[in-house]
C-alpha positions in Angstrom: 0.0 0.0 0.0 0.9 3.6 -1.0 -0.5 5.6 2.7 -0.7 9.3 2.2 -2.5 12.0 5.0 -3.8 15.4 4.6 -2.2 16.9 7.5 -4.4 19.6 8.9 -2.8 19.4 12.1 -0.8 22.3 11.2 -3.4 24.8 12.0 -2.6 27.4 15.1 -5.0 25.5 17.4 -4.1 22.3 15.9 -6.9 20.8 14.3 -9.1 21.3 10.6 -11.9 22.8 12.8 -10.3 26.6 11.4 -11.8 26.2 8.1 -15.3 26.8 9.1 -14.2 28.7 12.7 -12.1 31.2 10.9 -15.4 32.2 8.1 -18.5 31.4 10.8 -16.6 34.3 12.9 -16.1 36.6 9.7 -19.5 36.6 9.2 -21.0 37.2 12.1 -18.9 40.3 12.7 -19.8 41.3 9.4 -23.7 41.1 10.7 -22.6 42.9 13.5 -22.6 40.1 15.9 -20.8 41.2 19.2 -20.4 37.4 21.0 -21.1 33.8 20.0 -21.8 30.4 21.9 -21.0 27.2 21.2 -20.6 23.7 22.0 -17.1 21.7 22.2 -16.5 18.6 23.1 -12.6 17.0 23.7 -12.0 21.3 22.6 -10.5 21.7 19.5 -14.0 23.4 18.3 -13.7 25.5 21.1 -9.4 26.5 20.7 -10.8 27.3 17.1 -13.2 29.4 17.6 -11.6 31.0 20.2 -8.6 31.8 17.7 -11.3 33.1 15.5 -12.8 35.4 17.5 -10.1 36.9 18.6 -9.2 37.7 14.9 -12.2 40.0 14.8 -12.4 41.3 18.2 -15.6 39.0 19.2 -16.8 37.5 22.6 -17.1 33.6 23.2 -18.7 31.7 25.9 -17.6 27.8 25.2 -19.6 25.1 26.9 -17.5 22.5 27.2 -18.5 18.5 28.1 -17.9 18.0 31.9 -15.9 14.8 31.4 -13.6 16.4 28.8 -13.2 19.4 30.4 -11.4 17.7 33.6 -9.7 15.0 31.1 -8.2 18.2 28.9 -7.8 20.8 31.3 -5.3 22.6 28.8 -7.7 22.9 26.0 -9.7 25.1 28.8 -6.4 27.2 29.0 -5.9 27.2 25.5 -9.2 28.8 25.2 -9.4 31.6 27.8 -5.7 32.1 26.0 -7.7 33.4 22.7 -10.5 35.6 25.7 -13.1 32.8 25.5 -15.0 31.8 28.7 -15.1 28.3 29.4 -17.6 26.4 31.8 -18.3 22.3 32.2 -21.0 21.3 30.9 -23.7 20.6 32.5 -24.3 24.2 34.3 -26.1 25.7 36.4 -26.0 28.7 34.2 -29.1 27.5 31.9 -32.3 26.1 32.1 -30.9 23.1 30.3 -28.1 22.0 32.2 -30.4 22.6 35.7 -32.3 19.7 34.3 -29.5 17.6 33.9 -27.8 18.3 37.2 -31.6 17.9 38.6 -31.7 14.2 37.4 -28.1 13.3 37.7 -25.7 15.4 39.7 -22.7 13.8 38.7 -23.8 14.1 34.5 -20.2 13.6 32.6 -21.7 15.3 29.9 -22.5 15.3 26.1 -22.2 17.3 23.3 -26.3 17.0 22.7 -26.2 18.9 26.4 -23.4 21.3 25.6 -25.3 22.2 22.3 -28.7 22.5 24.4 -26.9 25.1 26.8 -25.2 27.2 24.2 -28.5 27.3 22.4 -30.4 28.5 25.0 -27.9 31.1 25.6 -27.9 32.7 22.8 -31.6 32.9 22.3 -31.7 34.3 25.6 -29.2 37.1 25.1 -30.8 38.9 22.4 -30.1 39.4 19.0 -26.4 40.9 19.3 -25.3 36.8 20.2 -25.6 34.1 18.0 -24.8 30.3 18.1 -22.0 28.7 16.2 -21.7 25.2 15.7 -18.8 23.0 14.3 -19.8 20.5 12.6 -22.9 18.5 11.6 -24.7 21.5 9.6 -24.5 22.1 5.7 -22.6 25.2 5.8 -19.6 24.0 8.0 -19.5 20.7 5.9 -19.4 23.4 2.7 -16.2 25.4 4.5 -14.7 22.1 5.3 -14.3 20.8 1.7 -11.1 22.8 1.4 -9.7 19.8 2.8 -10.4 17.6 0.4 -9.8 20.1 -2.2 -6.5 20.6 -1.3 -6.0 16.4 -1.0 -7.2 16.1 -4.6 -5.3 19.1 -6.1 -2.4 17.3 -4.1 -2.9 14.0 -5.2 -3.3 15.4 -8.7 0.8 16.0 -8.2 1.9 13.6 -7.3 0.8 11.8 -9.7 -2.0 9.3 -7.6 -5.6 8.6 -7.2 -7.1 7.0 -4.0 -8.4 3.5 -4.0 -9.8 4.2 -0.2 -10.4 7.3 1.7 -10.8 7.2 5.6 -11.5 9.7 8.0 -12.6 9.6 11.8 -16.5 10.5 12.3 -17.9 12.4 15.3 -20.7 15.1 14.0 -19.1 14.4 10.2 -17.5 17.8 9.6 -13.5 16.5 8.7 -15.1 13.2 7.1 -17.3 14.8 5.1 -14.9 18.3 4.4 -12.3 15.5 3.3 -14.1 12.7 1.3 -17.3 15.2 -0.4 -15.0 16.4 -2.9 -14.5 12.4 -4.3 -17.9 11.6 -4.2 -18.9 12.7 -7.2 -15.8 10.6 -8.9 -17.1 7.7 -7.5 -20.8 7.9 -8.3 -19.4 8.6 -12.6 -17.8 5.1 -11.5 -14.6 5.3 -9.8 -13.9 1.9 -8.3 -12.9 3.9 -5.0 -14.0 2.9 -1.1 -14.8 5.6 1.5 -14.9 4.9 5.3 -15.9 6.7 8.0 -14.3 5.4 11.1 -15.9 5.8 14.5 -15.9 4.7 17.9 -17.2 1.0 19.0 -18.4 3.5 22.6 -20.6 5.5 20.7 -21.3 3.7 17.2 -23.8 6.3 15.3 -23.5 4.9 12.2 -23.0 1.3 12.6 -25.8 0.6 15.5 -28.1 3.7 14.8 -31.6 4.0 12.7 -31.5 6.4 10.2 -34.6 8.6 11.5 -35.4 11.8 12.0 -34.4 13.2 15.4 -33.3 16.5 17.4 -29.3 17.6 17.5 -29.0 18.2 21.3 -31.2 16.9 24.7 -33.2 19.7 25.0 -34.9 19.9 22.0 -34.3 22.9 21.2 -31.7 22.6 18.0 -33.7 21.7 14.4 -34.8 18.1 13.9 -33.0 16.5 11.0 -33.0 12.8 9.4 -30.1 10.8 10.0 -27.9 8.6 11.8 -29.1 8.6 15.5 -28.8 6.9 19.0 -30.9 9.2 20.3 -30.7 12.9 21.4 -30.8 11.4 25.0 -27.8 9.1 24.9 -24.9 10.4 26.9 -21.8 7.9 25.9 -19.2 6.7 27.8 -16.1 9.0 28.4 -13.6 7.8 25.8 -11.1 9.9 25.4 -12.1 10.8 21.5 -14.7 13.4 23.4 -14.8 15.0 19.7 -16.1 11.9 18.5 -18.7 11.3 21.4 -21.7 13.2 19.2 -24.9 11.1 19.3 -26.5 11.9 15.6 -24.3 12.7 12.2 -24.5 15.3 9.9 -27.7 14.8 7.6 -25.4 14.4 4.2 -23.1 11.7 5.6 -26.0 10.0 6.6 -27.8 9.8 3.6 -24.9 8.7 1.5 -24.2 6.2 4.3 -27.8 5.3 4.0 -27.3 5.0 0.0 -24.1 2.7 0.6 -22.0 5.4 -0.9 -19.5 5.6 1.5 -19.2 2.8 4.6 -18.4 2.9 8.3 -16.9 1.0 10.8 -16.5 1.2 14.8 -13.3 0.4 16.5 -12.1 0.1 20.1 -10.3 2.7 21.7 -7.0 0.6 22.3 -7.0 -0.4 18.8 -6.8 3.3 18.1 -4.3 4.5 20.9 -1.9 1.5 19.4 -2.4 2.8 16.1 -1.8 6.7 17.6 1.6 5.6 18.9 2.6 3.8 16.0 1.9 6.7 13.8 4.1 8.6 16.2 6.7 6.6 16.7 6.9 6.3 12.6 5.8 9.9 11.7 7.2 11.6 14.8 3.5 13.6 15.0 1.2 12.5 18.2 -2.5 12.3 16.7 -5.3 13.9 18.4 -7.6 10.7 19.8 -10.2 11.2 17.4 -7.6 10.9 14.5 -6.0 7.5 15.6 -9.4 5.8 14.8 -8.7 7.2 11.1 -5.1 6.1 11.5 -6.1 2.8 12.6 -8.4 1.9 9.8 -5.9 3.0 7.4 -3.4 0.3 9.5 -5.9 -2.2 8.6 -6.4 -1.7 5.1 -3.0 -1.5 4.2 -1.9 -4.7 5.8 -4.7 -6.7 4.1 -2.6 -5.0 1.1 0.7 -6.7 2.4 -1.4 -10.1 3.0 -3.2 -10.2 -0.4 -0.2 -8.6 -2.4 -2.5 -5.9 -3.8 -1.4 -2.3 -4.6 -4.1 0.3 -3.4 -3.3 3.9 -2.1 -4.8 4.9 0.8 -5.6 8.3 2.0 -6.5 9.6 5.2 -7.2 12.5 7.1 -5.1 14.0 10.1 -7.6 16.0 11.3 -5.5 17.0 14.4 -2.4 16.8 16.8 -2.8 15.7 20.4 -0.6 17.6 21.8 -3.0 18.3 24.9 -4.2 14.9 24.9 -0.8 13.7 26.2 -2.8 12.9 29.4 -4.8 10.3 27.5 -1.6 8.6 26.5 -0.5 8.6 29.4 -3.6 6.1 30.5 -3.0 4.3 27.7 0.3 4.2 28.4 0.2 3.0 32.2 -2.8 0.6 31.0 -5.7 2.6 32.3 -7.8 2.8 29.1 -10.9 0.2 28.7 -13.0 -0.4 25.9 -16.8 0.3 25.8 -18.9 -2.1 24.1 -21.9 -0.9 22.5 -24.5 0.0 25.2 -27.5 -1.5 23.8 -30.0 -1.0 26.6 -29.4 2.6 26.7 -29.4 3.5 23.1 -33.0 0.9 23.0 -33.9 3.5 26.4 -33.0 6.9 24.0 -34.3 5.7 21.3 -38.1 5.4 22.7 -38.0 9.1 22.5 -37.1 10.0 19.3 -39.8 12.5 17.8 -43.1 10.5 16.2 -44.0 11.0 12.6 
Protein backbone atom coordinates (compact mmCIF):
# COMPACT_ATOMS: atom_id res chain seq x y z
CA UNK A 1 0.00 0.00 0.00
CA UNK A 2 0.90 3.57 -0.96
CA UNK A 3 -0.50 5.61 2.72
CA UNK A 4 -0.67 9.29 2.17
CA UNK A 5 -2.52 12.03 4.97
CA UNK A 6 -3.79 15.42 4.56
CA UNK A 7 -2.19 16.94 7.52
CA UNK A 8 -4.42 19.56 8.89
CA UNK A 9 -2.80 19.38 12.15
CA UNK A 10 -0.79 22.32 11.19
CA UNK A 11 -3.38 24.77 12.00
CA UNK A 12 -2.60 27.41 15.10
CA UNK A 13 -5.02 25.53 17.42
CA UNK A 14 -4.06 22.29 15.94
CA UNK A 15 -6.90 20.81 14.26
CA UNK A 16 -9.10 21.31 10.62
CA UNK A 17 -11.88 22.77 12.83
CA UNK A 18 -10.27 26.65 11.40
CA UNK A 19 -11.78 26.24 8.13
CA UNK A 20 -15.30 26.84 9.06
CA UNK A 21 -14.18 28.65 12.67
CA UNK A 22 -12.11 31.17 10.88
CA UNK A 23 -15.41 32.22 8.11
CA UNK A 24 -18.53 31.40 10.81
CA UNK A 25 -16.60 34.25 12.89
CA UNK A 26 -16.14 36.57 9.73
CA UNK A 27 -19.52 36.60 9.20
CA UNK A 28 -20.97 37.21 12.15
CA UNK A 29 -18.95 40.25 12.74
CA UNK A 30 -19.76 41.29 9.38
CA UNK A 31 -23.75 41.10 10.69
CA UNK A 32 -22.63 42.93 13.49
CA UNK A 33 -22.64 40.05 15.85
CA UNK A 34 -20.81 41.22 19.24
CA UNK A 35 -20.44 37.41 21.01
CA UNK A 36 -21.12 33.84 20.02
CA UNK A 37 -21.83 30.45 21.87
CA UNK A 38 -20.98 27.21 21.22
CA UNK A 39 -20.64 23.68 22.01
CA UNK A 40 -17.14 21.67 22.20
CA UNK A 41 -16.51 18.58 23.11
CA UNK A 42 -12.60 16.99 23.68
CA UNK A 43 -12.01 21.25 22.59
CA UNK A 44 -10.45 21.75 19.46
CA UNK A 45 -13.96 23.36 18.32
CA UNK A 46 -13.72 25.52 21.09
CA UNK A 47 -9.42 26.45 20.74
CA UNK A 48 -10.78 27.29 17.06
CA UNK A 49 -13.16 29.43 17.65
CA UNK A 50 -11.55 31.01 20.23
CA UNK A 51 -8.64 31.76 17.70
CA UNK A 52 -11.30 33.07 15.51
CA UNK A 53 -12.82 35.44 17.54
CA UNK A 54 -10.14 36.92 18.58
CA UNK A 55 -9.25 37.70 14.92
CA UNK A 56 -12.18 40.01 14.76
CA UNK A 57 -12.44 41.31 18.17
CA UNK A 58 -15.60 38.97 19.22
CA UNK A 59 -16.80 37.51 22.63
CA UNK A 60 -17.08 33.57 23.16
CA UNK A 61 -18.73 31.70 25.89
CA UNK A 62 -17.61 27.76 25.23
CA UNK A 63 -19.61 25.15 26.91
CA UNK A 64 -17.46 22.52 27.22
CA UNK A 65 -18.46 18.47 28.07
CA UNK A 66 -17.92 18.04 31.90
CA UNK A 67 -15.87 14.85 31.42
CA UNK A 68 -13.61 16.42 28.80
CA UNK A 69 -13.24 19.40 30.40
CA UNK A 70 -11.36 17.70 33.62
CA UNK A 71 -9.72 14.95 31.12
CA UNK A 72 -8.18 18.19 28.94
CA UNK A 73 -7.77 20.77 31.35
CA UNK A 74 -5.33 22.59 28.76
CA UNK A 75 -7.69 22.85 25.98
CA UNK A 76 -9.74 25.07 28.75
CA UNK A 77 -6.40 27.16 29.00
CA UNK A 78 -5.92 27.22 25.47
CA UNK A 79 -9.15 28.85 25.16
CA UNK A 80 -9.45 31.56 27.79
CA UNK A 81 -5.67 32.10 26.01
CA UNK A 82 -7.69 33.39 22.69
CA UNK A 83 -10.48 35.55 25.73
CA UNK A 84 -13.08 32.84 25.50
CA UNK A 85 -14.97 31.83 28.73
CA UNK A 86 -15.15 28.26 29.36
CA UNK A 87 -17.64 26.36 31.78
CA UNK A 88 -18.29 22.30 32.23
CA UNK A 89 -20.99 21.32 30.95
CA UNK A 90 -23.70 20.63 32.51
CA UNK A 91 -24.29 24.16 34.34
CA UNK A 92 -26.09 25.66 36.41
CA UNK A 93 -25.99 28.72 34.19
CA UNK A 94 -29.13 27.54 31.93
CA UNK A 95 -32.26 26.11 32.12
CA UNK A 96 -30.92 23.10 30.30
CA UNK A 97 -28.10 21.97 32.17
CA UNK A 98 -30.45 22.55 35.69
CA UNK A 99 -32.25 19.68 34.26
CA UNK A 100 -29.51 17.63 33.89
CA UNK A 101 -27.76 18.26 37.20
CA UNK A 102 -31.58 17.94 38.57
CA UNK A 103 -31.73 14.15 37.41
CA UNK A 104 -28.09 13.34 37.68
CA UNK A 105 -25.67 15.39 39.69
CA UNK A 106 -22.74 13.78 38.67
CA UNK A 107 -23.75 14.12 34.52
CA UNK A 108 -20.24 13.63 32.63
CA UNK A 109 -21.67 15.28 29.93
CA UNK A 110 -22.47 15.27 26.08
CA UNK A 111 -22.23 17.29 23.28
CA UNK A 112 -26.32 17.00 22.73
CA UNK A 113 -26.18 18.86 26.37
CA UNK A 114 -23.41 21.30 25.58
CA UNK A 115 -25.34 22.20 22.28
CA UNK A 116 -28.74 22.50 24.39
CA UNK A 117 -26.94 25.13 26.84
CA UNK A 118 -25.23 27.25 24.20
CA UNK A 119 -28.53 27.27 22.39
CA UNK A 120 -30.43 28.48 25.00
CA UNK A 121 -27.95 31.12 25.59
CA UNK A 122 -27.89 32.69 22.77
CA UNK A 123 -31.62 32.88 22.33
CA UNK A 124 -31.73 34.34 25.64
CA UNK A 125 -29.20 37.08 25.07
CA UNK A 126 -30.84 38.90 22.43
CA UNK A 127 -30.09 39.41 19.00
CA UNK A 128 -26.38 40.90 19.33
CA UNK A 129 -25.26 36.80 20.25
CA UNK A 130 -25.57 34.14 17.96
CA UNK A 131 -24.77 30.33 18.14
CA UNK A 132 -22.00 28.73 16.16
CA UNK A 133 -21.65 25.19 15.74
CA UNK A 134 -18.77 23.04 14.34
CA UNK A 135 -19.84 20.48 12.62
CA UNK A 136 -22.91 18.54 11.59
CA UNK A 137 -24.74 21.48 9.59
CA UNK A 138 -24.49 22.11 5.68
CA UNK A 139 -22.64 25.15 5.83
CA UNK A 140 -19.55 23.95 8.03
CA UNK A 141 -19.45 20.71 5.88
CA UNK A 142 -19.38 23.39 2.73
CA UNK A 143 -16.22 25.41 4.48
CA UNK A 144 -14.69 22.07 5.35
CA UNK A 145 -14.29 20.82 1.70
CA UNK A 146 -11.09 22.76 1.43
CA UNK A 147 -9.71 19.81 2.81
CA UNK A 148 -10.41 17.57 0.37
CA UNK A 149 -9.84 20.10 -2.23
CA UNK A 150 -6.51 20.57 -1.35
CA UNK A 151 -6.02 16.38 -1.01
CA UNK A 152 -7.19 16.06 -4.64
CA UNK A 153 -5.27 19.08 -6.08
CA UNK A 154 -2.41 17.32 -4.13
CA UNK A 155 -2.89 13.97 -5.20
CA UNK A 156 -3.30 15.42 -8.67
CA UNK A 157 0.77 16.03 -8.22
CA UNK A 158 1.91 13.59 -7.29
CA UNK A 159 0.81 11.85 -9.71
CA UNK A 160 -1.99 9.35 -7.58
CA UNK A 161 -5.57 8.55 -7.16
CA UNK A 162 -7.09 7.00 -3.98
CA UNK A 163 -8.40 3.52 -3.95
CA UNK A 164 -9.78 4.21 -0.17
CA UNK A 165 -10.41 7.28 1.67
CA UNK A 166 -10.82 7.15 5.64
CA UNK A 167 -11.54 9.72 7.98
CA UNK A 168 -12.65 9.65 11.79
CA UNK A 169 -16.51 10.46 12.29
CA UNK A 170 -17.94 12.38 15.32
CA UNK A 171 -20.68 15.15 14.04
CA UNK A 172 -19.07 14.39 10.20
CA UNK A 173 -17.55 17.81 9.58
CA UNK A 174 -13.47 16.51 8.73
CA UNK A 175 -15.10 13.21 7.12
CA UNK A 176 -17.26 14.82 5.11
CA UNK A 177 -14.89 18.34 4.42
CA UNK A 178 -12.30 15.54 3.26
CA UNK A 179 -14.14 12.66 1.32
CA UNK A 180 -17.26 15.20 -0.43
CA UNK A 181 -15.03 16.39 -2.91
CA UNK A 182 -14.51 12.45 -4.29
CA UNK A 183 -17.92 11.58 -4.16
CA UNK A 184 -18.89 12.71 -7.23
CA UNK A 185 -15.83 10.61 -8.94
CA UNK A 186 -17.13 7.68 -7.48
CA UNK A 187 -20.82 7.90 -8.33
CA UNK A 188 -19.41 8.58 -12.56
CA UNK A 189 -17.80 5.07 -11.46
CA UNK A 190 -14.56 5.29 -9.75
CA UNK A 191 -13.87 1.88 -8.28
CA UNK A 192 -12.91 3.86 -5.05
CA UNK A 193 -14.01 2.92 -1.12
CA UNK A 194 -14.80 5.55 1.46
CA UNK A 195 -14.86 4.85 5.28
CA UNK A 196 -15.94 6.67 7.98
CA UNK A 197 -14.29 5.42 11.13
CA UNK A 198 -15.91 5.78 14.52
CA UNK A 199 -15.92 4.65 17.85
CA UNK A 200 -17.16 1.02 19.02
CA UNK A 201 -18.43 3.46 22.55
CA UNK A 202 -20.55 5.54 20.69
CA UNK A 203 -21.27 3.68 17.21
CA UNK A 204 -23.80 6.25 15.26
CA UNK A 205 -23.46 4.91 12.23
CA UNK A 206 -23.00 1.26 12.64
CA UNK A 207 -25.84 0.56 15.46
CA UNK A 208 -28.05 3.71 14.84
CA UNK A 209 -31.64 3.96 12.66
CA UNK A 210 -31.54 6.41 10.24
CA UNK A 211 -34.58 8.59 11.48
CA UNK A 212 -35.42 11.79 12.01
CA UNK A 213 -34.41 13.16 15.41
CA UNK A 214 -33.31 16.54 17.41
CA UNK A 215 -29.25 17.61 17.51
CA UNK A 216 -29.04 18.22 21.30
CA UNK A 217 -31.22 16.90 24.68
CA UNK A 218 -33.20 19.74 24.99
CA UNK A 219 -34.90 19.89 21.97
CA UNK A 220 -34.29 22.85 21.15
CA UNK A 221 -31.74 22.55 18.04
CA UNK A 222 -33.68 21.74 14.40
CA UNK A 223 -34.78 18.12 13.93
CA UNK A 224 -33.04 16.52 11.04
CA UNK A 225 -32.99 12.79 9.36
CA UNK A 226 -30.09 10.76 10.01
CA UNK A 227 -27.93 8.64 11.79
CA UNK A 228 -29.14 8.63 15.46
CA UNK A 229 -28.75 6.93 18.96
CA UNK A 230 -30.89 9.21 20.25
CA UNK A 231 -30.72 12.90 21.37
CA UNK A 232 -30.85 11.44 25.01
CA UNK A 233 -27.81 9.08 24.86
CA UNK A 234 -24.86 10.42 26.92
CA UNK A 235 -21.78 7.86 25.86
CA UNK A 236 -19.23 6.70 27.85
CA UNK A 237 -16.09 8.97 28.44
CA UNK A 238 -13.65 7.81 25.76
CA UNK A 239 -11.09 9.89 25.39
CA UNK A 240 -12.07 10.82 21.53
CA UNK A 241 -14.65 13.44 23.38
CA UNK A 242 -14.76 15.03 19.66
CA UNK A 243 -16.12 11.88 18.49
CA UNK A 244 -18.71 11.32 21.35
CA UNK A 245 -21.67 13.20 19.21
CA UNK A 246 -24.95 11.12 19.34
CA UNK A 247 -26.46 11.88 15.58
CA UNK A 248 -24.31 12.75 12.18
CA UNK A 249 -24.46 15.29 9.92
CA UNK A 250 -27.68 14.81 7.59
CA UNK A 251 -25.45 14.44 4.17
CA UNK A 252 -23.15 11.69 5.64
CA UNK A 253 -26.01 10.03 6.56
CA UNK A 254 -27.82 9.82 3.58
CA UNK A 255 -24.95 8.70 1.52
CA UNK A 256 -24.17 6.24 4.30
CA UNK A 257 -27.79 5.26 3.95
CA UNK A 258 -27.30 5.00 0.05
CA UNK A 259 -24.13 2.73 0.61
CA UNK A 260 -21.97 5.45 -0.90
CA UNK A 261 -19.50 5.60 1.54
CA UNK A 262 -19.24 2.81 4.62
CA UNK A 263 -18.42 2.95 8.32
CA UNK A 264 -16.89 0.98 10.79
CA UNK A 265 -16.48 1.25 14.75
CA UNK A 266 -13.25 0.42 16.52
CA UNK A 267 -12.11 0.15 20.12
CA UNK A 268 -10.30 2.74 21.69
CA UNK A 269 -7.00 0.62 22.30
CA UNK A 270 -6.97 -0.39 18.81
CA UNK A 271 -6.82 3.28 18.13
CA UNK A 272 -4.31 4.48 20.88
CA UNK A 273 -1.89 1.51 19.42
CA UNK A 274 -2.36 2.80 16.07
CA UNK A 275 -1.84 6.70 17.59
CA UNK A 276 1.55 5.59 18.93
CA UNK A 277 2.62 3.78 15.95
CA UNK A 278 1.93 6.70 13.77
CA UNK A 279 4.06 8.61 16.21
CA UNK A 280 6.73 6.61 16.70
CA UNK A 281 6.94 6.25 12.56
CA UNK A 282 5.82 9.89 11.70
CA UNK A 283 7.18 11.63 14.80
CA UNK A 284 3.46 13.63 15.02
CA UNK A 285 1.23 12.54 18.16
CA UNK A 286 -2.46 12.33 16.66
CA UNK A 287 -5.32 13.89 18.44
CA UNK A 288 -7.61 10.69 19.79
CA UNK A 289 -10.24 11.25 17.39
CA UNK A 290 -7.64 10.85 14.51
CA UNK A 291 -5.99 7.54 15.61
CA UNK A 292 -9.38 5.75 14.78
CA UNK A 293 -8.69 7.16 11.08
CA UNK A 294 -5.06 6.12 11.54
CA UNK A 295 -6.08 2.75 12.60
CA UNK A 296 -8.38 1.93 9.85
CA UNK A 297 -5.93 3.00 7.41
CA UNK A 298 -3.39 0.27 9.54
CA UNK A 299 -5.88 -2.21 8.58
CA UNK A 300 -6.36 -1.75 5.07
CA UNK A 301 -3.01 -1.45 4.22
CA UNK A 302 -1.87 -4.74 5.75
CA UNK A 303 -4.74 -6.70 4.06
CA UNK A 304 -2.57 -5.04 1.08
CA UNK A 305 0.70 -6.69 2.41
CA UNK A 306 -1.36 -10.11 3.04
CA UNK A 307 -3.20 -10.17 -0.40
CA UNK A 308 -0.21 -8.65 -2.38
CA UNK A 309 -2.46 -5.92 -3.80
CA UNK A 310 -1.39 -2.29 -4.60
CA UNK A 311 -4.09 0.30 -3.43
CA UNK A 312 -3.29 3.86 -2.08
CA UNK A 313 -4.78 4.89 0.82
CA UNK A 314 -5.63 8.33 1.95
CA UNK A 315 -6.47 9.65 5.20
CA UNK A 316 -7.23 12.52 7.12
CA UNK A 317 -5.14 13.96 10.13
CA UNK A 318 -7.55 16.00 11.26
CA UNK A 319 -5.45 16.97 14.40
CA UNK A 320 -2.42 16.78 16.77
CA UNK A 321 -2.80 15.69 20.40
CA UNK A 322 -0.56 17.58 21.83
CA UNK A 323 -2.97 18.33 24.90
CA UNK A 324 -4.20 14.86 24.90
CA UNK A 325 -0.84 13.69 26.19
CA UNK A 326 -2.80 12.93 29.45
CA UNK A 327 -4.80 10.29 27.52
CA UNK A 328 -1.55 8.62 26.51
CA UNK A 329 -0.50 8.63 29.35
CA UNK A 330 -3.59 6.14 30.51
CA UNK A 331 -3.03 4.29 27.72
CA UNK A 332 0.35 4.23 28.38
CA UNK A 333 0.18 3.01 32.16
CA UNK A 334 -2.81 0.59 31.03
CA UNK A 335 -5.73 2.60 32.28
CA UNK A 336 -7.83 2.80 29.13
CA UNK A 337 -10.86 0.19 28.74
CA UNK A 338 -12.96 -0.43 25.90
CA UNK A 339 -16.83 0.26 25.81
CA UNK A 340 -18.86 -2.07 24.06
CA UNK A 341 -21.85 -0.88 22.52
CA UNK A 342 -24.53 0.01 25.24
CA UNK A 343 -27.48 -1.52 23.78
CA UNK A 344 -29.99 -1.04 26.60
CA UNK A 345 -29.36 2.64 26.73
CA UNK A 346 -29.42 3.47 23.09
CA UNK A 347 -33.04 0.92 23.05
CA UNK A 348 -33.88 3.50 26.35
CA UNK A 349 -33.05 6.85 24.05
CA UNK A 350 -34.31 5.72 21.31
CA UNK A 351 -38.11 5.37 22.73
CA UNK A 352 -38.03 9.10 22.52
CA UNK A 353 -37.15 9.96 19.32
CA UNK A 354 -39.82 12.54 17.75
CA UNK A 355 -43.05 10.49 16.16
CA UNK A 356 -44.04 11.01 12.58
Amino acid sequence: AKIYYKNESVSPPGSHKPNTAVAQAYFNKMEGNTRLTTETGAGQWGSALAFATNLFGLDLTVYMVKVSYNQKPYRKTMMRTWGAEVFPSPTDKTDAGKAILAKDPDSPGSLGIAISEAVEDAVKSGGKTKYSLGSVLNHVILHQTVVGLETKKQLEIAGDSPDILIGCVGGGSNFAGFSFPFVPDKLKGQNMRIIAVEPEACPTITKGPFAYDYGDTAKTAPIAKMFTLGHDFIPAGIHAGGLRYHGMAPQVSLLANENVIEAVAIPQTSAFEAGIMFAKTEGIIPAPETTHAISVAVDEAMKCKESGEKKVIVFNFSGHGHLDLAAYEDYLDGKIKDYAYPEEKVKESLANLPKF
